[in-house]
PyMOL commands that place a pseudoatom at each C-alpha (Angstrom):
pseudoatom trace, name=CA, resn=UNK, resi=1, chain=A, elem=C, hetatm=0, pos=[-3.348, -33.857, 8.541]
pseudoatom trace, name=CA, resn=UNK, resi=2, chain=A, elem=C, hetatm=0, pos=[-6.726, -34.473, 9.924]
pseudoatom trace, name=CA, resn=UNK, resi=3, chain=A, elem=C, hetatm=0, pos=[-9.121, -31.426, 9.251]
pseudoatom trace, name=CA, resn=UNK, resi=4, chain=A, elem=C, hetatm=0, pos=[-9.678, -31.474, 13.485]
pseudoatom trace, name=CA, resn=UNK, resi=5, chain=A, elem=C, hetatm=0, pos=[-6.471, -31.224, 13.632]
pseudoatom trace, name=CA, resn=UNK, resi=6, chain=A, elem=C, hetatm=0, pos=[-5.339, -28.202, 11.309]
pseudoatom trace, name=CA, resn=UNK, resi=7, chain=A, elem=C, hetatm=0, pos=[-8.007, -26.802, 12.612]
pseudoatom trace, name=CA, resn=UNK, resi=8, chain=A, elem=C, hetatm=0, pos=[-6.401, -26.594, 16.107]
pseudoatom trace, name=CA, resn=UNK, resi=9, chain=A, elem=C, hetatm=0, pos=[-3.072, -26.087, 14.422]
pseudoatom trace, name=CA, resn=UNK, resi=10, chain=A, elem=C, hetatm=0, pos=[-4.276, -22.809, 12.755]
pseudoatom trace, name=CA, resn=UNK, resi=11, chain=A, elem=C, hetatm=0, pos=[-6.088, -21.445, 15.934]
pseudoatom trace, name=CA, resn=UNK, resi=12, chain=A, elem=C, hetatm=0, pos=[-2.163, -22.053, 17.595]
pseudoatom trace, name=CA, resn=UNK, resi=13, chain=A, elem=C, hetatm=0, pos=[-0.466, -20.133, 14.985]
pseudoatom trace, name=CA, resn=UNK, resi=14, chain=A, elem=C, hetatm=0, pos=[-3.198, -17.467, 15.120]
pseudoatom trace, name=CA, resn=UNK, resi=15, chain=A, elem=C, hetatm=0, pos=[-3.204, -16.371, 18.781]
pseudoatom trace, name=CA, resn=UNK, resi=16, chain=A, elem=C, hetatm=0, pos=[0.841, -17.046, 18.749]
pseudoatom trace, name=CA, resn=UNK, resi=17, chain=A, elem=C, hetatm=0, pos=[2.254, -13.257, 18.737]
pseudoatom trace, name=CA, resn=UNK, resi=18, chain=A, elem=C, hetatm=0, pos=[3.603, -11.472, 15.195]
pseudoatom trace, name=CA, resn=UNK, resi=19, chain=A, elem=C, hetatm=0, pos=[7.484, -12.848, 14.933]
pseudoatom trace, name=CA, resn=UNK, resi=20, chain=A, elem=C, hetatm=0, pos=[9.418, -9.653, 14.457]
pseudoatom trace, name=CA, resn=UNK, resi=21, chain=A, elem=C, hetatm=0, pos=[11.933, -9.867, 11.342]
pseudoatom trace, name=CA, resn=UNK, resi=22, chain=A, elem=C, hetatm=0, pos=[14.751, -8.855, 13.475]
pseudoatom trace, name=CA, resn=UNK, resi=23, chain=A, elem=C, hetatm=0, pos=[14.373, -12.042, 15.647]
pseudoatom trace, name=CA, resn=UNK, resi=24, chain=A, elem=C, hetatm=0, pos=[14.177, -14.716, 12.705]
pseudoatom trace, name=CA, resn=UNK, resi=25, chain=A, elem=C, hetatm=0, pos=[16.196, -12.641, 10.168]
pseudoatom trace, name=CA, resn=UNK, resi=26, chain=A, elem=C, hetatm=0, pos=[19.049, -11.249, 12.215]
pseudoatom trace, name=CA, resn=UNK, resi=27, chain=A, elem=C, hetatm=0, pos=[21.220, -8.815, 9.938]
pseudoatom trace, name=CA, resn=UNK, resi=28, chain=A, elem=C, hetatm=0, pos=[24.174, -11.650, 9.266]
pseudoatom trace, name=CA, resn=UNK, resi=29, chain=A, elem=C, hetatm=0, pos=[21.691, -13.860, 8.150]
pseudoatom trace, name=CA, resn=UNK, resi=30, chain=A, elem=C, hetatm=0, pos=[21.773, -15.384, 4.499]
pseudoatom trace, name=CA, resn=UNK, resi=31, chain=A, elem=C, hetatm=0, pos=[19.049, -17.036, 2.690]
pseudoatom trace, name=CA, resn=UNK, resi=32, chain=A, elem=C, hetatm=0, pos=[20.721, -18.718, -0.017]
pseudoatom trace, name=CA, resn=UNK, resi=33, chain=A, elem=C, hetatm=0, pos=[19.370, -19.801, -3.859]
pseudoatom trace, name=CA, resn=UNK, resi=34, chain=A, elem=C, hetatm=0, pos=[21.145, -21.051, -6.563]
pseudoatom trace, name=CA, resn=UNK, resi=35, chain=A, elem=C, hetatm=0, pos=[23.086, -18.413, -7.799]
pseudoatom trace, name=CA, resn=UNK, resi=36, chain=A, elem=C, hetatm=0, pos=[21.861, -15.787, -5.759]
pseudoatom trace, name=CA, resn=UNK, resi=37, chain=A, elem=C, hetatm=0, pos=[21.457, -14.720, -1.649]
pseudoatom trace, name=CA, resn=UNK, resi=38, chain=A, elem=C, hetatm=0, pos=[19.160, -12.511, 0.096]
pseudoatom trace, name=CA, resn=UNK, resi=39, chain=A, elem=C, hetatm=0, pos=[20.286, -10.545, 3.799]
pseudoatom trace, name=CA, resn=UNK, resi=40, chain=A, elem=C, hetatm=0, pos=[19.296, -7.071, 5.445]
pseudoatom trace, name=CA, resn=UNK, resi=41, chain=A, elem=C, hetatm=0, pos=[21.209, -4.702, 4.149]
pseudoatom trace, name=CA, resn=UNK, resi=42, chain=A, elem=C, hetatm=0, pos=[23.627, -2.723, 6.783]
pseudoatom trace, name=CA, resn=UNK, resi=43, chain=A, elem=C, hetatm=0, pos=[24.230, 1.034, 6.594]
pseudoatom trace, name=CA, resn=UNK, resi=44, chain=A, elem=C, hetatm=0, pos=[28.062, -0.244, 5.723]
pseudoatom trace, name=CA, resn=UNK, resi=45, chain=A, elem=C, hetatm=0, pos=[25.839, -1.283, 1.998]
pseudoatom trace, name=CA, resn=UNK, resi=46, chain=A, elem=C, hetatm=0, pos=[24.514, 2.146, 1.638]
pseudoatom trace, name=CA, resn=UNK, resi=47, chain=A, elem=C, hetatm=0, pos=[26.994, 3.268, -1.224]
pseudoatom trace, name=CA, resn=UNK, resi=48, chain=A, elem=C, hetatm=0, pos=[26.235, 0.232, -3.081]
pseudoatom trace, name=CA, resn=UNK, resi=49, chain=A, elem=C, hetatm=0, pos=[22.958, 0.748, -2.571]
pseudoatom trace, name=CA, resn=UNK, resi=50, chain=A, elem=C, hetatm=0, pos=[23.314, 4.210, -3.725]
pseudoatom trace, name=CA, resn=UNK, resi=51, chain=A, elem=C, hetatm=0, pos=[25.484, 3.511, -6.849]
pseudoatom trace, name=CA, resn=UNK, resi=52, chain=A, elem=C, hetatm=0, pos=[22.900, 0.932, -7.763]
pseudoatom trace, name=CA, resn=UNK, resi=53, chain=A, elem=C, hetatm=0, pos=[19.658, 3.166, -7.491]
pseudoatom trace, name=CA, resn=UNK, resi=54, chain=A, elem=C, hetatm=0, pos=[21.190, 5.947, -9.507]
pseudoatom trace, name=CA, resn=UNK, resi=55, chain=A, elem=C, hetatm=0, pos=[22.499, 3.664, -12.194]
pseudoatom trace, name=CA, resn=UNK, resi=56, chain=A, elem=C, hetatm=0, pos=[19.163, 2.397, -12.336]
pseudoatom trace, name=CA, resn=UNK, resi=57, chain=A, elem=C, hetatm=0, pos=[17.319, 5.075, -11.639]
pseudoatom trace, name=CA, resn=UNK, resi=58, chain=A, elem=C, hetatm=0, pos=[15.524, 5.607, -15.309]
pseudoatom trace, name=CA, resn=UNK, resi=59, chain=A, elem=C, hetatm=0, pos=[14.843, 1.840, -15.955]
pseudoatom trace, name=CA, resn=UNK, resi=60, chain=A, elem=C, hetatm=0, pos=[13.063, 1.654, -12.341]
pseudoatom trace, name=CA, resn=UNK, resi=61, chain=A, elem=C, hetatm=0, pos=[11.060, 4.896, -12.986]
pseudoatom trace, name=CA, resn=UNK, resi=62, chain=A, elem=C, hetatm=0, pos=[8.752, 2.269, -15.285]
pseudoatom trace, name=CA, resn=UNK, resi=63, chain=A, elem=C, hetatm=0, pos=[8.120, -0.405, -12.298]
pseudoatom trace, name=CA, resn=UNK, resi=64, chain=A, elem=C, hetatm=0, pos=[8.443, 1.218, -8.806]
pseudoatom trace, name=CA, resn=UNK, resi=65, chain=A, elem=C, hetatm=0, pos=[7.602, 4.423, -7.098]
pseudoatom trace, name=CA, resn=UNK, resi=66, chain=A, elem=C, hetatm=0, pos=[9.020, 7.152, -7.437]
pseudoatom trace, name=CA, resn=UNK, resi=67, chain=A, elem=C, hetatm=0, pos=[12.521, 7.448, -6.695]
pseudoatom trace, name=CA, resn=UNK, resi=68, chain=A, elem=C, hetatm=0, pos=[13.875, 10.854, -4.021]
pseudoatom trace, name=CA, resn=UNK, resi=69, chain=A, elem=C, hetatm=0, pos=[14.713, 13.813, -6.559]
pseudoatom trace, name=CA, resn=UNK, resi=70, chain=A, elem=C, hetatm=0, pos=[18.513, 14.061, -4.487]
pseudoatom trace, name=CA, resn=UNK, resi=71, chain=A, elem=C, hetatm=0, pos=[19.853, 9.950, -4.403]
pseudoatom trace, name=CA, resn=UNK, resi=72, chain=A, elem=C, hetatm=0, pos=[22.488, 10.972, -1.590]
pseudoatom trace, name=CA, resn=UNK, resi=73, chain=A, elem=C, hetatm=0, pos=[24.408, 8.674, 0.783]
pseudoatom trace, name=CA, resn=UNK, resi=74, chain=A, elem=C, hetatm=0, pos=[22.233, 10.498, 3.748]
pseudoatom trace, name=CA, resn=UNK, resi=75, chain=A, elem=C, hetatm=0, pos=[19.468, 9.425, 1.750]
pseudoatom trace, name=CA, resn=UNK, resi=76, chain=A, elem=C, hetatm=0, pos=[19.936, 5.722, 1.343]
pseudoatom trace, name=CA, resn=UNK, resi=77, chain=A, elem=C, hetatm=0, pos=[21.441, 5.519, 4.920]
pseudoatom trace, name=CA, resn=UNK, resi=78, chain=A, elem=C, hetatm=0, pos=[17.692, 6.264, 6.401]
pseudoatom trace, name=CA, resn=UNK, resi=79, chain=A, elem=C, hetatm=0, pos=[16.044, 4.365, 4.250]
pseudoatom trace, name=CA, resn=UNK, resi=80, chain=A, elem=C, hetatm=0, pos=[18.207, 1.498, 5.351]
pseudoatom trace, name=CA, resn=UNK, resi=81, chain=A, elem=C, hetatm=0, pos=[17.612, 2.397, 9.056]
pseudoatom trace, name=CA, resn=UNK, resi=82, chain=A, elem=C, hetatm=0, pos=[13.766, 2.244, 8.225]
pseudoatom trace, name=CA, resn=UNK, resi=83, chain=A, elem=C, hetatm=0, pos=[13.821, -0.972, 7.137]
pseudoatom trace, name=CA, resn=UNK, resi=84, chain=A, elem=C, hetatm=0, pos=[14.919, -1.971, 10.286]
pseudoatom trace, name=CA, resn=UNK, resi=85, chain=A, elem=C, hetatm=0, pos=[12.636, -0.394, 12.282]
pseudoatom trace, name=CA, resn=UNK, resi=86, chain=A, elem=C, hetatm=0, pos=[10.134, -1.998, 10.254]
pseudoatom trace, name=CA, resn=UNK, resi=87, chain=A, elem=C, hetatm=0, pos=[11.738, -5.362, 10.413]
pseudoatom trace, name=CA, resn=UNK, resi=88, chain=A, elem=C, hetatm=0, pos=[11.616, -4.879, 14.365]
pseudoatom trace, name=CA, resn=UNK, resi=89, chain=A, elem=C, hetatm=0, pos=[7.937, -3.874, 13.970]
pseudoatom trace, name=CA, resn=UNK, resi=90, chain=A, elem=C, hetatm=0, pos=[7.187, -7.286, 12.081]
pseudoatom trace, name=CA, resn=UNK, resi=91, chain=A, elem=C, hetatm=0, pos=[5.659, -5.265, 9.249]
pseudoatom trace, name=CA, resn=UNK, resi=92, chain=A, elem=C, hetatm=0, pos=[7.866, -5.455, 6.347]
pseudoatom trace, name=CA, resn=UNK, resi=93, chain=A, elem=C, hetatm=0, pos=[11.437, -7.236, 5.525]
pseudoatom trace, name=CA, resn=UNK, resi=94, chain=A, elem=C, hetatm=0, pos=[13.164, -5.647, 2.739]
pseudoatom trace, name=CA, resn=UNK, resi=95, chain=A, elem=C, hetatm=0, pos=[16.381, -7.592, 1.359]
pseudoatom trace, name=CA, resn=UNK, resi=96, chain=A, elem=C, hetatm=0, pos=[19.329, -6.817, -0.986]
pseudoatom trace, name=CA, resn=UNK, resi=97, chain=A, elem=C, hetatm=0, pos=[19.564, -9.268, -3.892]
pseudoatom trace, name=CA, resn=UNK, resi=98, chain=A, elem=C, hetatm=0, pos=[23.322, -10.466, -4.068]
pseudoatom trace, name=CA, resn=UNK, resi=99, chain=A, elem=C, hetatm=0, pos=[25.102, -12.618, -6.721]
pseudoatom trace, name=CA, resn=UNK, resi=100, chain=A, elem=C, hetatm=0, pos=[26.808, -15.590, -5.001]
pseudoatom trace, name=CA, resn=UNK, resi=101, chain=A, elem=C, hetatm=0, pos=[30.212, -15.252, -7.535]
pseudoatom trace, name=CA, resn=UNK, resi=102, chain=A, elem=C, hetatm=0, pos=[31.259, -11.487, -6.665]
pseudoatom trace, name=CA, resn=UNK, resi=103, chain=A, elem=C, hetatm=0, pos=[29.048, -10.789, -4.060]
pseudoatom trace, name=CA, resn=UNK, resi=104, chain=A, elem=C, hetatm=0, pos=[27.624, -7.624, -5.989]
pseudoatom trace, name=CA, resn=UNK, resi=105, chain=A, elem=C, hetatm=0, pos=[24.315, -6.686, -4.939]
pseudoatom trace, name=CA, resn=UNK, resi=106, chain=A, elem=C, hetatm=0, pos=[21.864, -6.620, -8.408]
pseudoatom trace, name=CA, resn=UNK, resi=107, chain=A, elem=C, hetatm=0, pos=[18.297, -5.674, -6.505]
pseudoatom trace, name=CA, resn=UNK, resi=108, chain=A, elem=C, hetatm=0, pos=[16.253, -4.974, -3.648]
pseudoatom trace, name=CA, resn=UNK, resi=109, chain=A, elem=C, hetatm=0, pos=[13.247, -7.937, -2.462]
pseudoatom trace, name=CA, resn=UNK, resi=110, chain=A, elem=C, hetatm=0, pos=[10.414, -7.244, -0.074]
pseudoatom trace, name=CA, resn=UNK, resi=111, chain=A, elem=C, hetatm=0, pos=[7.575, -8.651, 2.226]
pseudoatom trace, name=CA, resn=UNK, resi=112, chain=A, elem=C, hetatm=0, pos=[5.099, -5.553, 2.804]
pseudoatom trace, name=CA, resn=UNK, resi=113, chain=A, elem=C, hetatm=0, pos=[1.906, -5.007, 3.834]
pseudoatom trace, name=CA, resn=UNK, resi=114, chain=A, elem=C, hetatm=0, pos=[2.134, -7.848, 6.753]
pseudoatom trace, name=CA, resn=UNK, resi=115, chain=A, elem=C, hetatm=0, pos=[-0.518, -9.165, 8.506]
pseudoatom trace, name=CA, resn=UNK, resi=116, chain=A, elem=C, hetatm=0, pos=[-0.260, -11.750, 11.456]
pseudoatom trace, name=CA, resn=UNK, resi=117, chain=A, elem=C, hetatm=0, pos=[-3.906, -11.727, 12.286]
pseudoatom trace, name=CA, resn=UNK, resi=118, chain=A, elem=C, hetatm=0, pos=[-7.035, -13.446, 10.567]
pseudoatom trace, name=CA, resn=UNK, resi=119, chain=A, elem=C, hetatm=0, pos=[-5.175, -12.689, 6.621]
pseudoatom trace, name=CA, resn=UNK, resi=120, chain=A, elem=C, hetatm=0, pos=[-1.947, -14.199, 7.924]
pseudoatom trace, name=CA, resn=UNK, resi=121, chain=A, elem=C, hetatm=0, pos=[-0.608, -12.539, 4.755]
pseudoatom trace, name=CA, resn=UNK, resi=122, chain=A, elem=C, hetatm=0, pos=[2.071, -10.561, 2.923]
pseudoatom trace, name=CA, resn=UNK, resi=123, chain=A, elem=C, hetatm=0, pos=[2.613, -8.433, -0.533]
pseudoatom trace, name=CA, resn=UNK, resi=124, chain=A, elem=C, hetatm=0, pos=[6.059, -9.417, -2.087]
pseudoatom trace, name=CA, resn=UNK, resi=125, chain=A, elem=C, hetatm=0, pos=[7.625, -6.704, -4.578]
pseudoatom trace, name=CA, resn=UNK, resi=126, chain=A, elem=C, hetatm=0, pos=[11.348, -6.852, -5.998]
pseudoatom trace, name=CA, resn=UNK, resi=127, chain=A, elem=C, hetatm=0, pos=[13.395, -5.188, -8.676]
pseudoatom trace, name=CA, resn=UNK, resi=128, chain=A, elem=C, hetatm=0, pos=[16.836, -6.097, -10.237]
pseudoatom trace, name=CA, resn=UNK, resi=129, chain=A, elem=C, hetatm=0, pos=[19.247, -3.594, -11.852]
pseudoatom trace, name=CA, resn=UNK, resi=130, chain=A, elem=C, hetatm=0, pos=[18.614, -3.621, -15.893]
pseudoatom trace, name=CA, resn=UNK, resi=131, chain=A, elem=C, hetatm=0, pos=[21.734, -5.529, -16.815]
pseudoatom trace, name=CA, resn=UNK, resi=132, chain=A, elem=C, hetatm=0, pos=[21.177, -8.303, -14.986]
pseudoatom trace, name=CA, resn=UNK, resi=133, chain=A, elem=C, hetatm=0, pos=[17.352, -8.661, -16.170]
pseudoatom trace, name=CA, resn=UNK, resi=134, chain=A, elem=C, hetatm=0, pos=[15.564, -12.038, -18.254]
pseudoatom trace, name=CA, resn=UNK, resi=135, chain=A, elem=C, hetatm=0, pos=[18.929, -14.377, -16.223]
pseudoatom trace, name=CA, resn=UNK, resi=136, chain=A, elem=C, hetatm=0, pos=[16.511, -15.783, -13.638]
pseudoatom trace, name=CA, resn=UNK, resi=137, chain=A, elem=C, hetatm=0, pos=[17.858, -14.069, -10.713]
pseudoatom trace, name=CA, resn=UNK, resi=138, chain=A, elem=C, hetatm=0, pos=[14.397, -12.355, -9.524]
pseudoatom trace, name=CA, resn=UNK, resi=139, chain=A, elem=C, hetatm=0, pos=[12.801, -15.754, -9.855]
pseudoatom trace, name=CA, resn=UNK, resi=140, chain=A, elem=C, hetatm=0, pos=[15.425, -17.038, -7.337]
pseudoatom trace, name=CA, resn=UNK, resi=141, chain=A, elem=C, hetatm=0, pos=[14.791, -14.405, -5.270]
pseudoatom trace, name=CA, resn=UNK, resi=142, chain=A, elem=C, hetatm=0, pos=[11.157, -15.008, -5.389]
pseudoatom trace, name=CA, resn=UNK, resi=143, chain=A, elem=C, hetatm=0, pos=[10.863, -18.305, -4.675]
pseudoatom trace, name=CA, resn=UNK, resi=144, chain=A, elem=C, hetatm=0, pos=[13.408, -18.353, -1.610]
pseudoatom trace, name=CA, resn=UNK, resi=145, chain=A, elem=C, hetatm=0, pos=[11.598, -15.333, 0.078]
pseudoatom trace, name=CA, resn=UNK, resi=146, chain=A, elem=C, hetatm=0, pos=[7.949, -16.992, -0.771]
pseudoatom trace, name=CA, resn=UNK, resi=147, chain=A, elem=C, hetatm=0, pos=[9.832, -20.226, 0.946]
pseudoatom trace, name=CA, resn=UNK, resi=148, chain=A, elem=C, hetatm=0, pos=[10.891, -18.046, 4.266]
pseudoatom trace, name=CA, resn=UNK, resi=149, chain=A, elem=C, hetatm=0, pos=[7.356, -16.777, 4.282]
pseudoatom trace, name=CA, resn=UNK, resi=150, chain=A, elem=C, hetatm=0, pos=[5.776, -19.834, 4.500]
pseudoatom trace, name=CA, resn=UNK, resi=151, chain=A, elem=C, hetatm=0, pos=[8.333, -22.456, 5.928]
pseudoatom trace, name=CA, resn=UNK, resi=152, chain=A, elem=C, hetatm=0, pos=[9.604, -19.501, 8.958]
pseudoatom trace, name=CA, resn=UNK, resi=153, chain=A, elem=C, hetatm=0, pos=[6.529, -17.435, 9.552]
pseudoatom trace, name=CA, resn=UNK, resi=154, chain=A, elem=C, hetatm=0, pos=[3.876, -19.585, 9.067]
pseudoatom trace, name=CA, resn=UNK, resi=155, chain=A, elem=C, hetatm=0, pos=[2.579, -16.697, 5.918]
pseudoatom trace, name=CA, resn=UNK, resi=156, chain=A, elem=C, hetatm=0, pos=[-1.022, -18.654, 4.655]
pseudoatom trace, name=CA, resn=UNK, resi=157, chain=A, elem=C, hetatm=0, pos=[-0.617, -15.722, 1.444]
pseudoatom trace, name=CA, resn=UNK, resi=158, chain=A, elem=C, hetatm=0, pos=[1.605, -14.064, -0.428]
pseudoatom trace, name=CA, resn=UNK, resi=159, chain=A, elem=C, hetatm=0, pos=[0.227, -11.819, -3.265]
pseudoatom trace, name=CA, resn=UNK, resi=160, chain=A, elem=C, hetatm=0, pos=[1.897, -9.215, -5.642]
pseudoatom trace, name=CA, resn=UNK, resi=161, chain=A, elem=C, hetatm=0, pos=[0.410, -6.575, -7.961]
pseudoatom trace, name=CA, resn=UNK, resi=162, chain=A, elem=C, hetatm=0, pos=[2.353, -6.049, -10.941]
pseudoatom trace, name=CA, resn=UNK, resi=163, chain=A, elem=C, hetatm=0, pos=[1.187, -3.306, -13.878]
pseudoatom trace, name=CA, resn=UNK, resi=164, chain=A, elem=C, hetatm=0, pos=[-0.665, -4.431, -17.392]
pseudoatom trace, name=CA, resn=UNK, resi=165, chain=A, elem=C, hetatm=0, pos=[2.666, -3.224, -19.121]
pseudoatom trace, name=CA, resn=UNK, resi=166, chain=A, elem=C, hetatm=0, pos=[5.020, -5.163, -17.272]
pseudoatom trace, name=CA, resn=UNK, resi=167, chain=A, elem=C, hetatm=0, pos=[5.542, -8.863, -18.439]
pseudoatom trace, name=CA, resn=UNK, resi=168, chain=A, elem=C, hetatm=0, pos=[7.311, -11.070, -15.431]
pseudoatom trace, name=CA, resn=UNK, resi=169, chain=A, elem=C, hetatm=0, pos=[7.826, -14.522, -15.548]
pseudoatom trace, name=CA, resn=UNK, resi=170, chain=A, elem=C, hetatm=0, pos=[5.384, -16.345, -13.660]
pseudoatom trace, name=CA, resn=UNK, resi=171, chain=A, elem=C, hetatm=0, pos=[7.170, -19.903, -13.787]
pseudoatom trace, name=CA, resn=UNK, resi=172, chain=A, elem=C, hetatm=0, pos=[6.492, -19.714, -9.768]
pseudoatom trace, name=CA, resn=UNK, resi=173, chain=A, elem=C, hetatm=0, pos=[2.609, -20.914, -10.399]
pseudoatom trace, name=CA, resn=UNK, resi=174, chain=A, elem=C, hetatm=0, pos=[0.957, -17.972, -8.460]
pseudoatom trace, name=CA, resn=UNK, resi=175, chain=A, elem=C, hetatm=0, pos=[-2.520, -17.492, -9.610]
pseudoatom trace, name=CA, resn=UNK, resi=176, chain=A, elem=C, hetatm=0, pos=[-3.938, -14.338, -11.153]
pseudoatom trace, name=CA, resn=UNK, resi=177, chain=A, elem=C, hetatm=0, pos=[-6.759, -13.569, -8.956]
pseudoatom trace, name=CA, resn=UNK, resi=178, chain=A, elem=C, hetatm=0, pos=[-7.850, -10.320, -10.997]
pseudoatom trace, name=CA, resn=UNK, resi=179, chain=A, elem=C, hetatm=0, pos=[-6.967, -6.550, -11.648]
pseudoatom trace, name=CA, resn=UNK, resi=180, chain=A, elem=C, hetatm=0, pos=[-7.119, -3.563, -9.147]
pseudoatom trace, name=CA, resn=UNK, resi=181, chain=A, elem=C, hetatm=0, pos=[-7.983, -0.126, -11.195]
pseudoatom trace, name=CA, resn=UNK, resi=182, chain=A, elem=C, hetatm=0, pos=[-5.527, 2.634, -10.662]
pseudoatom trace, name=CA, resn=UNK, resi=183, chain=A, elem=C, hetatm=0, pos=[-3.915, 1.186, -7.683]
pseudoatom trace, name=CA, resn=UNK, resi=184, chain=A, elem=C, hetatm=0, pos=[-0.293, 2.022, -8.462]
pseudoatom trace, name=CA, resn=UNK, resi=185, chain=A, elem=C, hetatm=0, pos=[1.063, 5.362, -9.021]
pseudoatom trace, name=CA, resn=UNK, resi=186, chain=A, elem=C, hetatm=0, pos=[4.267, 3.854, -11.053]
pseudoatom trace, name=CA, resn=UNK, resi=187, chain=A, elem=C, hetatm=0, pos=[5.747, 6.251, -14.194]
pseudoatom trace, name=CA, resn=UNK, resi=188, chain=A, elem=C, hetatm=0, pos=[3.696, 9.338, -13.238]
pseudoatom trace, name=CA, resn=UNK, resi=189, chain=A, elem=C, hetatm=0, pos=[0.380, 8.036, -13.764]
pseudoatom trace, name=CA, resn=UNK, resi=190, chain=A, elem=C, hetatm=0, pos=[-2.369, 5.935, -11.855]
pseudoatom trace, name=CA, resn=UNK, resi=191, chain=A, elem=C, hetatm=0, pos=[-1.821, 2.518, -13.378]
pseudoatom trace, name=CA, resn=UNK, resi=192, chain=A, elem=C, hetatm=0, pos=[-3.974, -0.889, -12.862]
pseudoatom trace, name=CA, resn=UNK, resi=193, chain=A, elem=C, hetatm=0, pos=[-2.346, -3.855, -11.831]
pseudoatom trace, name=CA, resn=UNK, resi=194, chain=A, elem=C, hetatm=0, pos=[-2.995, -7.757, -12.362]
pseudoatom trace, name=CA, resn=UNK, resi=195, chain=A, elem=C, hetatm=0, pos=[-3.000, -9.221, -8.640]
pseudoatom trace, name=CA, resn=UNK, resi=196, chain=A, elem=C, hetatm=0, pos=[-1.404, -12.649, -8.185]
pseudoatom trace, name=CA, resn=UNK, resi=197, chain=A, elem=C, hetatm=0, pos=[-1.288, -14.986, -5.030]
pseudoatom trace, name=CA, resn=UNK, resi=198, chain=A, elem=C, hetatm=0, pos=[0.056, -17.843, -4.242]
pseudoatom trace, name=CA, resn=UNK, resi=199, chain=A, elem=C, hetatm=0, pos=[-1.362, -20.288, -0.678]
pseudoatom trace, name=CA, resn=UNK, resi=200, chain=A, elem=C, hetatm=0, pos=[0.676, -21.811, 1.622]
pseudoatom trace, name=CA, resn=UNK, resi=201, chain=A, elem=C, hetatm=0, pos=[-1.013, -25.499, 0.537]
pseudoatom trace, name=CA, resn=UNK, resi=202, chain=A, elem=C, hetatm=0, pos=[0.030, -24.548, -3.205]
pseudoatom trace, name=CA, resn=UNK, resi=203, chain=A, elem=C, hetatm=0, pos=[3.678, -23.530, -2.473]
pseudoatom trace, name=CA, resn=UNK, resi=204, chain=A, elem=C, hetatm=0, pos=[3.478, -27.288, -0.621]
pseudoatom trace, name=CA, resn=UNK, resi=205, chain=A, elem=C, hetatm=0, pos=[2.792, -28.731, -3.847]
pseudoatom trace, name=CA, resn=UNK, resi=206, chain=A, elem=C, hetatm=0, pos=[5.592, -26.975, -5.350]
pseudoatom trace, name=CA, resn=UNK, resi=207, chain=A, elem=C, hetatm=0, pos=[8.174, -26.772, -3.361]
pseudoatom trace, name=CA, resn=UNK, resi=208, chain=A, elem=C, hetatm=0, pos=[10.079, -29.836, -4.729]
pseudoatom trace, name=CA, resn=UNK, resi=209, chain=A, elem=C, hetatm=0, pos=[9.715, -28.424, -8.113]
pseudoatom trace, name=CA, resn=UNK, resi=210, chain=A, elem=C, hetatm=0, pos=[11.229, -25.319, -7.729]
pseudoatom trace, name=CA, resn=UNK, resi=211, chain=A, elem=C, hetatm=0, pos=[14.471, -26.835, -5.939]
pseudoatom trace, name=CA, resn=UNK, resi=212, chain=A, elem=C, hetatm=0, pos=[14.693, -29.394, -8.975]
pseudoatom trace, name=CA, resn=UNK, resi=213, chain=A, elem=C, hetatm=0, pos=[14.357, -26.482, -11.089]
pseudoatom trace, name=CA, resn=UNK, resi=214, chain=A, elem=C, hetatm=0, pos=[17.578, -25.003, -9.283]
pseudoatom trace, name=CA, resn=UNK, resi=215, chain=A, elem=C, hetatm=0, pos=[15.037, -21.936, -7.958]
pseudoatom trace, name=CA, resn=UNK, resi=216, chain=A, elem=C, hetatm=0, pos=[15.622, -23.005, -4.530]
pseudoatom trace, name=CA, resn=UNK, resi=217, chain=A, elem=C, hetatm=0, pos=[19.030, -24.178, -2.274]
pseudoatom trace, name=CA, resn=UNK, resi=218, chain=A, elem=C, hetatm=0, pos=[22.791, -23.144, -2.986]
for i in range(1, 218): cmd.bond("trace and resi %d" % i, "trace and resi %d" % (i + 1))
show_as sticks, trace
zoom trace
């Protein structure tokens, strides 16, 4: 595309109002990988959702923030209702992780920290349950919500901050753009993070790869 014309491309998507999650991703909507699908979860999810966070609860203390002392059904239930408030807002979209065979939901996926204006960007964080960790699932995940992002809501960044300690695989191709001190408060301490990012031109350039490597279509 002729610089002229991104240029006047860009300026369109920038004045074009924030898409609210609840408008492109409706709760019965799937986004489908390989082996794996991400939707909204319903309060009708909330004791799997439950059942999952407690079983987990010790392994996720060492990536994530800290978890409610009391895990109840009430609990869960709000924080479900949250999210889609927030979806409605356009400021986050937070996803259950489901296995295509049984259905069973193995993690949680998330856009935070949106911005529609001049950053056009997003932070992406996920977890999966600890059995169902090094099989590739949260590298599905990744790369079909990174695809949304960019393909649906025209995203021009997508960044995540992940702790020294923890050792993800980065097969994606986002770029490590440095390390923010003390910026998550992850395990009871102030930890620093590596930050990574990925562009919307780089993801273009990718794209193909990832569904050849199976990361991307059902």
């Amino acid at each position: 595309m002729p610089k002229s014309s991104y240029s006047e491309y860009l300026l369109q998507v920038l004045q074009r109002p924030p898409e609210v999650f609840s408008g492109v991703m409706p709760l019965e909507r799937e986004l489908y990988a390989s082996r794996i699908y991400l939707r909204r979860c319903r309060k009708i999810d909330a004791p799997e959702l439950r059942e999952l966070m407690l079983n987990n609860r010790d392994y996720l203390e060492k990536w994530i923030q800290p978890q409610p002392e009391a895990i109840t059904l009430n609990c869960v239930t709000d924080l479900i209702i949250e999210d889609r408030l927030l979806a409605k807002k356009g400021l986050r979209l937070d996803l259950g992780i489901f296995r295509i065979e049984d259905d069973k939901m193995i993690g949680r996926i998330a856009l935070h920290s949106v911005d529609f204006g001049i950053q056009r960007s997003a932070g992406v964080s996920y977890w999966i349950e600890e059995l169902e960790t090094n099989k590739g699932y949260a590298t599905e995940a990744l790369a079909t919500l990174v695809s949304f992002a960019y393909e649906e809501i025209n995203l021009h960044r997508i960044w995540l901050k992940i702790t020294k300690t923890n050792k993800p695989s980065l097969a994606l191709g986002f770029k490590k753009e440095g390390t923010s001190r003390q910026c998550l408060f992850i395990n009871r301490e102030w930890q620093d993070a590596n930050v990574y990012s990925l562009l919307d031109e780089e993801y273009d350039s990718l794209a193909d790869s990832w569904i050849k490597k199976n990361y991307l279509g059902a």
